[in-house]
N, CA, C and O atoms as a CHARMM CRD file, in Angstrom:
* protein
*
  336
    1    1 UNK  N      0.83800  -1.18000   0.00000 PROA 1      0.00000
    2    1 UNK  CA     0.00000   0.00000   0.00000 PROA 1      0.00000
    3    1 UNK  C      0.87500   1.23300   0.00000 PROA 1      0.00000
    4    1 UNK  O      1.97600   1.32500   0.54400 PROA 1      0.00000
    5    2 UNK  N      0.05000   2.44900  -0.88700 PROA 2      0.00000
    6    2 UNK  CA     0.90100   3.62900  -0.48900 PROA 2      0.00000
    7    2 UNK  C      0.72000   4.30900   0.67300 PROA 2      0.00000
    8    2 UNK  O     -0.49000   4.35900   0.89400 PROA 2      0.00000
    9    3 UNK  N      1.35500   4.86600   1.53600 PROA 3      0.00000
   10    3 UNK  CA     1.42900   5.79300   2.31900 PROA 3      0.00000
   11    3 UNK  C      0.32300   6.86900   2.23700 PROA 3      0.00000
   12    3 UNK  O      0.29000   7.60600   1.25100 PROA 3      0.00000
   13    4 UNK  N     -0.76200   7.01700   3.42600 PROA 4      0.00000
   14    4 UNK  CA    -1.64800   8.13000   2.77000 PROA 4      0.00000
   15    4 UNK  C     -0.86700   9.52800   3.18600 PROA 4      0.00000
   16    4 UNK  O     -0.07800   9.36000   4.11600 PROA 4      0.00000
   17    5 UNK  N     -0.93700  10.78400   2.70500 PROA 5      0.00000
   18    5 UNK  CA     0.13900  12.00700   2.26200 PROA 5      0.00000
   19    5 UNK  C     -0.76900  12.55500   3.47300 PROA 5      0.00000
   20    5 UNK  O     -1.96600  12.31700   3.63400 PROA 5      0.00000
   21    6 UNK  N     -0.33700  12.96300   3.89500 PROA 6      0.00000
   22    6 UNK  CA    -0.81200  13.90400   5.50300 PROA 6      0.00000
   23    6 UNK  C     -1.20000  13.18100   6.53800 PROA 6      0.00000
   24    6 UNK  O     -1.70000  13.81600   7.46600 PROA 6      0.00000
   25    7 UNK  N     -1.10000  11.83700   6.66500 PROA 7      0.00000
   26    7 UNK  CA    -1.86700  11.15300   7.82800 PROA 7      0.00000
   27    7 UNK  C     -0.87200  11.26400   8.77800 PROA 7      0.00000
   28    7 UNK  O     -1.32800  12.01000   9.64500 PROA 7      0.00000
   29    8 UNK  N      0.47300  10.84700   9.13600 PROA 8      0.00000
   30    8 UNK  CA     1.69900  10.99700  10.05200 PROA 8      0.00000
   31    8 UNK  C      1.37100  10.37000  11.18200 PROA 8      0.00000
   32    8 UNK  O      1.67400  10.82700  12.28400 PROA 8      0.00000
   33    9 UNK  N      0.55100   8.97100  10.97000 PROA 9      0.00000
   34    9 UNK  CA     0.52600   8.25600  12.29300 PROA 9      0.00000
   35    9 UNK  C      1.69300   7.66600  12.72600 PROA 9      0.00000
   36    9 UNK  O      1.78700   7.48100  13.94000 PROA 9      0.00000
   37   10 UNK  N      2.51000   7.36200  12.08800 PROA 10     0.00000
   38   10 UNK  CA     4.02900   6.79600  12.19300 PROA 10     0.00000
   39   10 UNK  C      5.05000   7.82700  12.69600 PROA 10     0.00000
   40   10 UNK  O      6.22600   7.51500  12.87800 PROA 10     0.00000
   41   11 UNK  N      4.49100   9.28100  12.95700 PROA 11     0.00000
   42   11 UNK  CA     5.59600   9.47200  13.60300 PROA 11     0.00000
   43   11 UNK  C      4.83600  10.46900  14.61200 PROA 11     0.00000
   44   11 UNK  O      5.04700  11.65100  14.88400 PROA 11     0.00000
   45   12 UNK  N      3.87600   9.55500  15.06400 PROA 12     0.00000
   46   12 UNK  CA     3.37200  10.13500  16.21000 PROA 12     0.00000
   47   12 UNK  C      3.04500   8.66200  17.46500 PROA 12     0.00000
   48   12 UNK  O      3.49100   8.65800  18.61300 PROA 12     0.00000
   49   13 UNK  N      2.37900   7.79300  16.99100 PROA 13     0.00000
   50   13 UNK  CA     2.32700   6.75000  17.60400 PROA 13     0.00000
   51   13 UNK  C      3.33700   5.52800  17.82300 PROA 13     0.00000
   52   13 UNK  O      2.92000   4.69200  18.62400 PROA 13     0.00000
   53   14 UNK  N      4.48400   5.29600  17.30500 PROA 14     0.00000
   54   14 UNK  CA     5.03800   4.30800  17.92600 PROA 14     0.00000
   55   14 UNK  C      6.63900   5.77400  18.34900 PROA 14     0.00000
   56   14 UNK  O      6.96500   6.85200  17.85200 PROA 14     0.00000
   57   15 UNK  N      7.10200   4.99100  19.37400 PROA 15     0.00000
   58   15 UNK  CA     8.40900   5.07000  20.08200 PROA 15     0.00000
   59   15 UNK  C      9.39200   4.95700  19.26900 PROA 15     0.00000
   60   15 UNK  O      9.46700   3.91400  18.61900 PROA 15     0.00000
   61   16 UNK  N     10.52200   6.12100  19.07200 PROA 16     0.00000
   62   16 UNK  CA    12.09400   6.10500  18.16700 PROA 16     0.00000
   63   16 UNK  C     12.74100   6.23300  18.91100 PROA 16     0.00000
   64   16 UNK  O     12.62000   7.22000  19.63600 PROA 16     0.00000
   65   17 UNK  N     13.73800   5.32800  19.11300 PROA 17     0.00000
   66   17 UNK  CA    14.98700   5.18200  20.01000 PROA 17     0.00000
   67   17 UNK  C     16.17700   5.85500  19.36300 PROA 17     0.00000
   68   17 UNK  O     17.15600   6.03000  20.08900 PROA 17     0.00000
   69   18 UNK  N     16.24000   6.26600  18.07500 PROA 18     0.00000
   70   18 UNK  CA    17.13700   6.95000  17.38300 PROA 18     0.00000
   71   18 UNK  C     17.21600   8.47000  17.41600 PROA 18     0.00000
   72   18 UNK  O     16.35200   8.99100  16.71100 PROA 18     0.00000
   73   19 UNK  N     17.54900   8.82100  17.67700 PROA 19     0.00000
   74   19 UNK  CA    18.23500  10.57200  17.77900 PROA 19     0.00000
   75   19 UNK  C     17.27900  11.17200  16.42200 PROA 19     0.00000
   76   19 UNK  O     17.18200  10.48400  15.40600 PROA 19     0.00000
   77   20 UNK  N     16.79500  12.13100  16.50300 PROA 20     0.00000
   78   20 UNK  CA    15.99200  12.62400  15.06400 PROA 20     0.00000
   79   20 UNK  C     16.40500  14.49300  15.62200 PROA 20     0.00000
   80   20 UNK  O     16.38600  15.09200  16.69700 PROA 20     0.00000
   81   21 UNK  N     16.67600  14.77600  14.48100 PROA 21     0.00000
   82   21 UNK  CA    16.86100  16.38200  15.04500 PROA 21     0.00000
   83   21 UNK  C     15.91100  16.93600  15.63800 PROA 21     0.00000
   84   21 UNK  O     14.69900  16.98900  15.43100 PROA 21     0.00000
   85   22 UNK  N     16.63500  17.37400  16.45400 PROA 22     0.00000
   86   22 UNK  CA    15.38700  18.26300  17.40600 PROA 22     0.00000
   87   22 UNK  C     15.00700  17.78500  18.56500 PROA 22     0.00000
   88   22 UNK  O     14.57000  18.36400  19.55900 PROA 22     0.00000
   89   23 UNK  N     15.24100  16.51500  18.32000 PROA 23     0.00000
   90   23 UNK  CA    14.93600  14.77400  19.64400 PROA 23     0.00000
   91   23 UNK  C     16.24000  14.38600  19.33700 PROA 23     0.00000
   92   23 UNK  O     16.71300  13.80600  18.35900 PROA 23     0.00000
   93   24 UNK  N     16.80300  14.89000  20.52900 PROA 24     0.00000
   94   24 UNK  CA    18.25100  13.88800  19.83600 PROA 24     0.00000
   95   24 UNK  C     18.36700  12.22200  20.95800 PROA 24     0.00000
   96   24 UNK  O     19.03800  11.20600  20.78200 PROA 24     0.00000
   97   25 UNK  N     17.23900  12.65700  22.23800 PROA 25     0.00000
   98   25 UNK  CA    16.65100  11.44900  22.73900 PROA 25     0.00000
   99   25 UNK  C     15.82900  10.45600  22.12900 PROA 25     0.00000
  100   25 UNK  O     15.39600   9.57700  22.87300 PROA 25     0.00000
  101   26 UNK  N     15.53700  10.42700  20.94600 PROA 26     0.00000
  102   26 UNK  CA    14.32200   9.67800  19.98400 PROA 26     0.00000
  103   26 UNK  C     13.08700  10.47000  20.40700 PROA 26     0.00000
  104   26 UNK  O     13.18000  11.68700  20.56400 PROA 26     0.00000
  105   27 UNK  N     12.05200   9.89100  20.57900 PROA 27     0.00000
  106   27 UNK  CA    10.70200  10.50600  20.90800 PROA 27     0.00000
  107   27 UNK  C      9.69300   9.02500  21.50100 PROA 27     0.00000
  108   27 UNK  O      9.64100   8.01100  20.80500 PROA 27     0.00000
  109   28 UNK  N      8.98800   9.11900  22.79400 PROA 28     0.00000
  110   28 UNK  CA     8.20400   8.40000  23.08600 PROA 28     0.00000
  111   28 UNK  C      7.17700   8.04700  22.77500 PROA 28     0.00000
  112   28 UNK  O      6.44800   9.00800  22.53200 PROA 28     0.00000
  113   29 UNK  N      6.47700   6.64900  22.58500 PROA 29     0.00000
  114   29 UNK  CA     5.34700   6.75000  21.63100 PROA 29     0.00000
  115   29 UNK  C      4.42300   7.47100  22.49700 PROA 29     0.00000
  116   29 UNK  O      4.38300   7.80100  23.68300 PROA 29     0.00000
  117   30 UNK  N      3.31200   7.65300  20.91200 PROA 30     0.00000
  118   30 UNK  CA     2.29500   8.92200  21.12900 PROA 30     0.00000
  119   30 UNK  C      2.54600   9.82700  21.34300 PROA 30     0.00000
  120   30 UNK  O      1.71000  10.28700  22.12000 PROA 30     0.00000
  121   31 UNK  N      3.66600  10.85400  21.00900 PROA 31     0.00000
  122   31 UNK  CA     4.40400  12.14500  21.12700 PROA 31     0.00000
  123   31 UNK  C      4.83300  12.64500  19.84000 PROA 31     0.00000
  124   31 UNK  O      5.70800  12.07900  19.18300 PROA 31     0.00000
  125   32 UNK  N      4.17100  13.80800  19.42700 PROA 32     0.00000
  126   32 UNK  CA     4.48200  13.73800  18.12200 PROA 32     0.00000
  127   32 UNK  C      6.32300  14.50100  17.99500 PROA 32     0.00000
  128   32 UNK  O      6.92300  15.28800  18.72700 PROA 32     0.00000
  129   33 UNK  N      6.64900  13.90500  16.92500 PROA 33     0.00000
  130   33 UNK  CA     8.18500  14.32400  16.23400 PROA 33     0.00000
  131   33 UNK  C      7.65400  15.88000  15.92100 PROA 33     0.00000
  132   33 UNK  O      6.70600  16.44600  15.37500 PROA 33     0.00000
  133   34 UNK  N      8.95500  16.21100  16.66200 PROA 34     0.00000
  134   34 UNK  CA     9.03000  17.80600  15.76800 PROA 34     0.00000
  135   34 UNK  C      9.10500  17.61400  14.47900 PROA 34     0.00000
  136   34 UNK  O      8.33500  18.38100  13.90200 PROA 34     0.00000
  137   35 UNK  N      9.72100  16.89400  13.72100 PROA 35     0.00000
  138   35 UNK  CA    10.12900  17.16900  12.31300 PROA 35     0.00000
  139   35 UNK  C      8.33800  16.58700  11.36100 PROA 35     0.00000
  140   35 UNK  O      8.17100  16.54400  10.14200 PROA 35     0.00000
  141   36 UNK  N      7.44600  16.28400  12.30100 PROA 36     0.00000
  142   36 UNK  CA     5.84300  16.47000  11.75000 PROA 36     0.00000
  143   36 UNK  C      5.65200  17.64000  11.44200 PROA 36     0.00000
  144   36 UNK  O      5.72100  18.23100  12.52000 PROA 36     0.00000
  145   37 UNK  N      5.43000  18.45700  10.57100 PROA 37     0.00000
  146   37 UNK  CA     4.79200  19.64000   9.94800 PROA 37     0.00000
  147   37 UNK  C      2.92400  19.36600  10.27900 PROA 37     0.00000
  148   37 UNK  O      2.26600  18.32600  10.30700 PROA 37     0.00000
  149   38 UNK  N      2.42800  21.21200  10.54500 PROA 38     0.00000
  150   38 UNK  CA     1.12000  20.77900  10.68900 PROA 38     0.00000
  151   38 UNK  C      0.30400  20.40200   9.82500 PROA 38     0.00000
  152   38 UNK  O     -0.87000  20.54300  10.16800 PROA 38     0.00000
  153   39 UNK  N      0.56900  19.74500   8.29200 PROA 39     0.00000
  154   39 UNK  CA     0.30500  19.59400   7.24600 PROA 39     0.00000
  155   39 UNK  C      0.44000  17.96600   7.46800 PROA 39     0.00000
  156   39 UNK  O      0.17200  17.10500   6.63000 PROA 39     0.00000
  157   40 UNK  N      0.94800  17.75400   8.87200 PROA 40     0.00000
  158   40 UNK  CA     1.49000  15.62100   9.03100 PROA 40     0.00000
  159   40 UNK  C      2.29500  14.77200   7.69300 PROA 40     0.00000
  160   40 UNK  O      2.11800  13.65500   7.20500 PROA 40     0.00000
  161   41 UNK  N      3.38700  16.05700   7.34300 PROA 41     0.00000
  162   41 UNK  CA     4.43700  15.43400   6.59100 PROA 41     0.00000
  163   41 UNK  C      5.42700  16.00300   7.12800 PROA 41     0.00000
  164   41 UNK  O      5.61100  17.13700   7.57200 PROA 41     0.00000
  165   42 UNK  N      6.36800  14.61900   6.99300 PROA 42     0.00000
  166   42 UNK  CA     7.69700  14.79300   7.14800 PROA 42     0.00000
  167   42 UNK  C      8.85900  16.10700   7.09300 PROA 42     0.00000
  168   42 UNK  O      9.20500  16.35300   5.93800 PROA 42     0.00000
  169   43 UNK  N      9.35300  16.77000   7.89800 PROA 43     0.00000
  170   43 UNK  CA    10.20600  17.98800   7.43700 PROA 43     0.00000
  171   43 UNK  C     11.44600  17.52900   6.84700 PROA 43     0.00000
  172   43 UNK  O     12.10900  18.26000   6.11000 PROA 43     0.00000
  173   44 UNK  N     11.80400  16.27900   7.16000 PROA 44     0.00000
  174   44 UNK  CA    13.23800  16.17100   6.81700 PROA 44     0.00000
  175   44 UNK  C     12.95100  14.55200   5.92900 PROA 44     0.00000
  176   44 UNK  O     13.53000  13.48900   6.15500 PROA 44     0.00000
  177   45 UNK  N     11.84700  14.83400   4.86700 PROA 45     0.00000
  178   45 UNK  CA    11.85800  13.51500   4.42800 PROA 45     0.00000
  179   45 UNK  C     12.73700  13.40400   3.51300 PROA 45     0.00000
  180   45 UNK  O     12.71700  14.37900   2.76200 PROA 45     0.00000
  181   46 UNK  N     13.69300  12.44300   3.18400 PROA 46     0.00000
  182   46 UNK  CA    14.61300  11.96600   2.14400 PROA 46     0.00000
  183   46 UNK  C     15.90200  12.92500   2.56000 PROA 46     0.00000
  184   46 UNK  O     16.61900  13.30500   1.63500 PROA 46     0.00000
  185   47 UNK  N     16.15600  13.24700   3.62700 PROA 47     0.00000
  186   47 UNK  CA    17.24300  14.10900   3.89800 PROA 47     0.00000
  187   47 UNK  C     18.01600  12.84400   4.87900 PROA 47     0.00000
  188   47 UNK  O     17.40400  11.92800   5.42800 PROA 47     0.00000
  189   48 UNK  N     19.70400  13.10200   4.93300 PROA 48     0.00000
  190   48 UNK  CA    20.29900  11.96900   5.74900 PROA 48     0.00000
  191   48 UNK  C     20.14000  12.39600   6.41200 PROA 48     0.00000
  192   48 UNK  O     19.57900  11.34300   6.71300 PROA 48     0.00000
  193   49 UNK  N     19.89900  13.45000   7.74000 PROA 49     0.00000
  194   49 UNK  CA    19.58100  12.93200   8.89100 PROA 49     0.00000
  195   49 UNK  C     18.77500  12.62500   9.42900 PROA 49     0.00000
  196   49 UNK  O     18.84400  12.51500  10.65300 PROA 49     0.00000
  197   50 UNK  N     17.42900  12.29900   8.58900 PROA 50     0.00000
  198   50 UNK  CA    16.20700  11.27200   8.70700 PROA 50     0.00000
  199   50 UNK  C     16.37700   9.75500   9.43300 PROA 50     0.00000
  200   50 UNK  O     16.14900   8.80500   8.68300 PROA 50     0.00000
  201   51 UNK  N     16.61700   9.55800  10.31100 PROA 51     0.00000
  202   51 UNK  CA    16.24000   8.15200  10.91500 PROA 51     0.00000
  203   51 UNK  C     15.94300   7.18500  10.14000 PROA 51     0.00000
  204   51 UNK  O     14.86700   7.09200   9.54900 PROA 51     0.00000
  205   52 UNK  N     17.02400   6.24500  10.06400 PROA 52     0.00000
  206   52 UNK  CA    16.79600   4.99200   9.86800 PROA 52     0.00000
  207   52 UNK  C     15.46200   4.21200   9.71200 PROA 52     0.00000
  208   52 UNK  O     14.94000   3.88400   8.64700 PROA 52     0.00000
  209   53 UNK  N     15.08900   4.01700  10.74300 PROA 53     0.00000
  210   53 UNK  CA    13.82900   3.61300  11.03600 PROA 53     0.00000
  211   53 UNK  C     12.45900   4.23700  10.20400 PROA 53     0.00000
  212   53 UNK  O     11.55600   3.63700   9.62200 PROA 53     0.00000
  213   54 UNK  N     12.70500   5.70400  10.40700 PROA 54     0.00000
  214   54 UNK  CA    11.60200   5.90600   9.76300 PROA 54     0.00000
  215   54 UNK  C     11.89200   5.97600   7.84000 PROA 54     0.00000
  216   54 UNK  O     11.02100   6.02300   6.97200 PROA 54     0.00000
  217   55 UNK  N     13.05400   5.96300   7.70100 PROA 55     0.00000
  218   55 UNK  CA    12.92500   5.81700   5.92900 PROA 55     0.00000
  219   55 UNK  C     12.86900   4.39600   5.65700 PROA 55     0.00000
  220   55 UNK  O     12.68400   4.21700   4.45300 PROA 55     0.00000
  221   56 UNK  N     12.96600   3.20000   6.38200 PROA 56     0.00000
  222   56 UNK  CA    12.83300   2.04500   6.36200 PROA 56     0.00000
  223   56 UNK  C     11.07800   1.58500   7.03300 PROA 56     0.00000
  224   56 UNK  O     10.88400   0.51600   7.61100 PROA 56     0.00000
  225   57 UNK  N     10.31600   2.30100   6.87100 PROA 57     0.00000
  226   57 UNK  CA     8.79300   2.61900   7.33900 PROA 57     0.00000
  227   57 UNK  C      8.22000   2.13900   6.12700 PROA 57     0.00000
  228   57 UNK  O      8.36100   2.78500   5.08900 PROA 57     0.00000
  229   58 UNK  N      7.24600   0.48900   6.17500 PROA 58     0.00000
  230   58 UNK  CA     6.74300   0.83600   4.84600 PROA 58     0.00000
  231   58 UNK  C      5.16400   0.64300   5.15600 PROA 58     0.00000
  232   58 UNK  O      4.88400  -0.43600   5.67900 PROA 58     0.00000
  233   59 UNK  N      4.21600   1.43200   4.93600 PROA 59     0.00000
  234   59 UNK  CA     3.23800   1.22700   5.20700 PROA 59     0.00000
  235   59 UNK  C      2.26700  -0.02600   4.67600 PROA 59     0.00000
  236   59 UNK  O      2.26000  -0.32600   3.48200 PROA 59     0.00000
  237   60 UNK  N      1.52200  -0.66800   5.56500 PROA 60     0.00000
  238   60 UNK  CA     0.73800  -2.11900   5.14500 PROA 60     0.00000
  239   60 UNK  C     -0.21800  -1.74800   6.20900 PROA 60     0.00000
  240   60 UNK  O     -0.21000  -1.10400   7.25900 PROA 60     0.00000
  241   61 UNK  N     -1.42400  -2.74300   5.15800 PROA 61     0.00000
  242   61 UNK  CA    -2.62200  -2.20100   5.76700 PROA 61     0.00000
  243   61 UNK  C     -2.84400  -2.82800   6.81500 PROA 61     0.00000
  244   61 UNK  O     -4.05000  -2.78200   7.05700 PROA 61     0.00000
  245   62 UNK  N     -2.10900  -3.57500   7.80100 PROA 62     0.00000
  246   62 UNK  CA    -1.92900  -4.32300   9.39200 PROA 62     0.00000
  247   62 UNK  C     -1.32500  -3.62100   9.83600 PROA 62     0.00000
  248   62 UNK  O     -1.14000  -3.78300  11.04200 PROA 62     0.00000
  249   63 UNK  N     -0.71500  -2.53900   9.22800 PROA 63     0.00000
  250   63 UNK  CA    -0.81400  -1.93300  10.44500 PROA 63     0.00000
  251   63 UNK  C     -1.07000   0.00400  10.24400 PROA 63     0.00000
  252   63 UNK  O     -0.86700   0.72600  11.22000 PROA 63     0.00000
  253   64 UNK  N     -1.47600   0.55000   9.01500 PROA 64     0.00000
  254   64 UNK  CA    -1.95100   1.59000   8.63600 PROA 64     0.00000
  255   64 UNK  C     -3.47600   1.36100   8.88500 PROA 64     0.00000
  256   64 UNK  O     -3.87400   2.33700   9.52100 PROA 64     0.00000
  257   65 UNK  N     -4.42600   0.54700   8.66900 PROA 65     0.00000
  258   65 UNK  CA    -5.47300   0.40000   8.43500 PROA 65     0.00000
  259   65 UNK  C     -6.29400   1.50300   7.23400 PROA 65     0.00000
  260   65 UNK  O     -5.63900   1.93100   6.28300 PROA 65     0.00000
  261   66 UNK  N     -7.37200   1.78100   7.36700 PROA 66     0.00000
  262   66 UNK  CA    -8.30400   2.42100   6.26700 PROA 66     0.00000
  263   66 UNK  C     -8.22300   4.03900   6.63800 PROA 66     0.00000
  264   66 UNK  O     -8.93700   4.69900   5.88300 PROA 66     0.00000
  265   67 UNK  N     -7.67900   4.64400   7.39900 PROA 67     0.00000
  266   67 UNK  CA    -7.45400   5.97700   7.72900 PROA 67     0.00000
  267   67 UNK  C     -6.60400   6.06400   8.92600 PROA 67     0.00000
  268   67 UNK  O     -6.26600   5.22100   9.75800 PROA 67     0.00000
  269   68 UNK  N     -6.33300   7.40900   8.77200 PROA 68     0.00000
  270   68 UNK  CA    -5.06800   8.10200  10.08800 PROA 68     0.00000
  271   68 UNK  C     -5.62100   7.97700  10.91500 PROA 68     0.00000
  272   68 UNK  O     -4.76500   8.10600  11.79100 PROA 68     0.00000
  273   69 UNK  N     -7.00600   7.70500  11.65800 PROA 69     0.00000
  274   69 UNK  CA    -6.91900   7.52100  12.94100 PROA 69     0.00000
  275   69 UNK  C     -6.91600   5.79200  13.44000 PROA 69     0.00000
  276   69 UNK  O     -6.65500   5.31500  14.54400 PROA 69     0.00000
  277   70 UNK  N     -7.23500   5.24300  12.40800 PROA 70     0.00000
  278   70 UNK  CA    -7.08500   3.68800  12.38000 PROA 70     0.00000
  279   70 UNK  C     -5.33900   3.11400  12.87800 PROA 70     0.00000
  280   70 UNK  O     -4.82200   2.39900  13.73700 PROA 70     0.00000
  281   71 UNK  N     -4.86100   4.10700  11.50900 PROA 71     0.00000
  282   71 UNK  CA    -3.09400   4.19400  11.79900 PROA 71     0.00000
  283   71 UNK  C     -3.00300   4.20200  13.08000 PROA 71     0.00000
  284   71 UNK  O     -2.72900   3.16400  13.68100 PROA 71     0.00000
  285   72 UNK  N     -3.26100   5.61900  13.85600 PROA 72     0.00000
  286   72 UNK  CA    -3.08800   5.61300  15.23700 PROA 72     0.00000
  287   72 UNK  C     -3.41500   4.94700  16.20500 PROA 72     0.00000
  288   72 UNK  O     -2.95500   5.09700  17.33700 PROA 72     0.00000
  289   73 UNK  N     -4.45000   3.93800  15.79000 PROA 73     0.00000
  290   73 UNK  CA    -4.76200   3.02900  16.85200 PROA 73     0.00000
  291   73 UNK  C     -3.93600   1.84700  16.66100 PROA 73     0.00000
  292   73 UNK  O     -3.30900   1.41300  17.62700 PROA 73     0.00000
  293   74 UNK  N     -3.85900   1.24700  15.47200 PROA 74     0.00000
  294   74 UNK  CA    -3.33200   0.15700  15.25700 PROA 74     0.00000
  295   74 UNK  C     -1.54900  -0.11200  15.36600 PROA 74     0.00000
  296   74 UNK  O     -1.12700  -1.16000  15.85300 PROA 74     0.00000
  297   75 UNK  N     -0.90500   0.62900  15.01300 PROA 75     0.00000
  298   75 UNK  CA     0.46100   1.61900  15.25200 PROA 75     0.00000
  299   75 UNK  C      0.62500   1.53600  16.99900 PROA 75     0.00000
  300   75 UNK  O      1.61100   1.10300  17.59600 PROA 75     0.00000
  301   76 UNK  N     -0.66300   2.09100  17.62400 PROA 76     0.00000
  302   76 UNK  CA    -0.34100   2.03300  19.21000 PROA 76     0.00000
  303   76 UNK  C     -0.56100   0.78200  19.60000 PROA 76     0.00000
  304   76 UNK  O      0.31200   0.22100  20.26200 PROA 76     0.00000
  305   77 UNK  N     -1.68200   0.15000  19.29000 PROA 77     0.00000
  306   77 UNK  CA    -1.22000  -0.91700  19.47500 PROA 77     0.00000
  307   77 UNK  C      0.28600  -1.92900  19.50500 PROA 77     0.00000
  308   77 UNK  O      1.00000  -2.35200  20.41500 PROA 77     0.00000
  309   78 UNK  N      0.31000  -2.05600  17.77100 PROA 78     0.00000
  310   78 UNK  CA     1.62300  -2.73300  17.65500 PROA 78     0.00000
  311   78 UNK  C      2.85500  -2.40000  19.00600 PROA 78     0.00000
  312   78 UNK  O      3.63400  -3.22200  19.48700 PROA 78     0.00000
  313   79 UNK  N      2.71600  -1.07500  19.34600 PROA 79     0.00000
  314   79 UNK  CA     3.82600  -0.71200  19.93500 PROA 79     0.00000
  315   79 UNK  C      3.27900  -0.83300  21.26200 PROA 79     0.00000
  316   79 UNK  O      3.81200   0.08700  21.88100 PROA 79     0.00000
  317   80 UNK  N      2.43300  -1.51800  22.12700 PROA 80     0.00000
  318   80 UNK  CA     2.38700  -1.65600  23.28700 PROA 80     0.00000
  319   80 UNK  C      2.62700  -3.23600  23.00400 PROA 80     0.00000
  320   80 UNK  O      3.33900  -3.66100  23.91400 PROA 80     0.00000
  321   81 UNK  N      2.23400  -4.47500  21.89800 PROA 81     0.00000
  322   81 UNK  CA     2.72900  -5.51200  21.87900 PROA 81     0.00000
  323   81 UNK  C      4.01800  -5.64800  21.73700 PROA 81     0.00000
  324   81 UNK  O      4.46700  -6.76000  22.01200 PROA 81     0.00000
  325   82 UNK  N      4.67800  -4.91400  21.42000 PROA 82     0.00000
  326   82 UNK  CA     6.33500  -5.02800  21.08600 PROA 82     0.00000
  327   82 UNK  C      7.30900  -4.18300  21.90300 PROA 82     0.00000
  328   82 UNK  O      8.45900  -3.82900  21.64400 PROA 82     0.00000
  329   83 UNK  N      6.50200  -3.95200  23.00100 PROA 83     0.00000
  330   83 UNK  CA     7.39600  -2.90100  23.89100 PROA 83     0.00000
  331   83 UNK  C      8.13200  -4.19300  25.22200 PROA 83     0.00000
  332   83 UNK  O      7.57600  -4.96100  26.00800 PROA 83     0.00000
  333   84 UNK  N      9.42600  -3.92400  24.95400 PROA 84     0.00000
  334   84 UNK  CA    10.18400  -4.79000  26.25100 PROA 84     0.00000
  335   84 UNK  C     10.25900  -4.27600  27.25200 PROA 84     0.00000
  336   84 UNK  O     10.78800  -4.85100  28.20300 PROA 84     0.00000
């Protein structure tokens, strides 16, 4: 699936352990990334100091679902099953 263009549940709902400018602590899930614009796109998309993690982000509908707030639920989910 493609990525829907303004939804930015991925970098609001799960947890980045990687340094992202601005967070050089990562960011905790459900906290949105500074580098979210209020438009819920990326500021530093395709730039290297973009996080790993999130340019390796590929959206599927298990875990985007049918809209951004689906994303956000399902996204929080995943990340309370996968939290150590």
């Amino acid at each position: 699936m493609k990525c829907r263009e303004g939804c930015g549940a991925c970098c609001i709902a799960p947890s980045i352990s990687s340094a992202i400018p601005g967070m050089p602590n990562g960011k905790p899930a459900g906290e949105r990334c500074v580098q979210l614009s209020v438009e819920n796109l990326c500021k530093i998309f395709g730039q290297p100091e973009r996080p790993a993690v999130c340019s390796g982000f590929a959206a599927d509908v298990e875990v985007c679902g049918s809209s951004s707030e689906e994303a956000i639920r399902l996204i929080g989910w995943w990340e309370q099953m996968t939290a150590a």
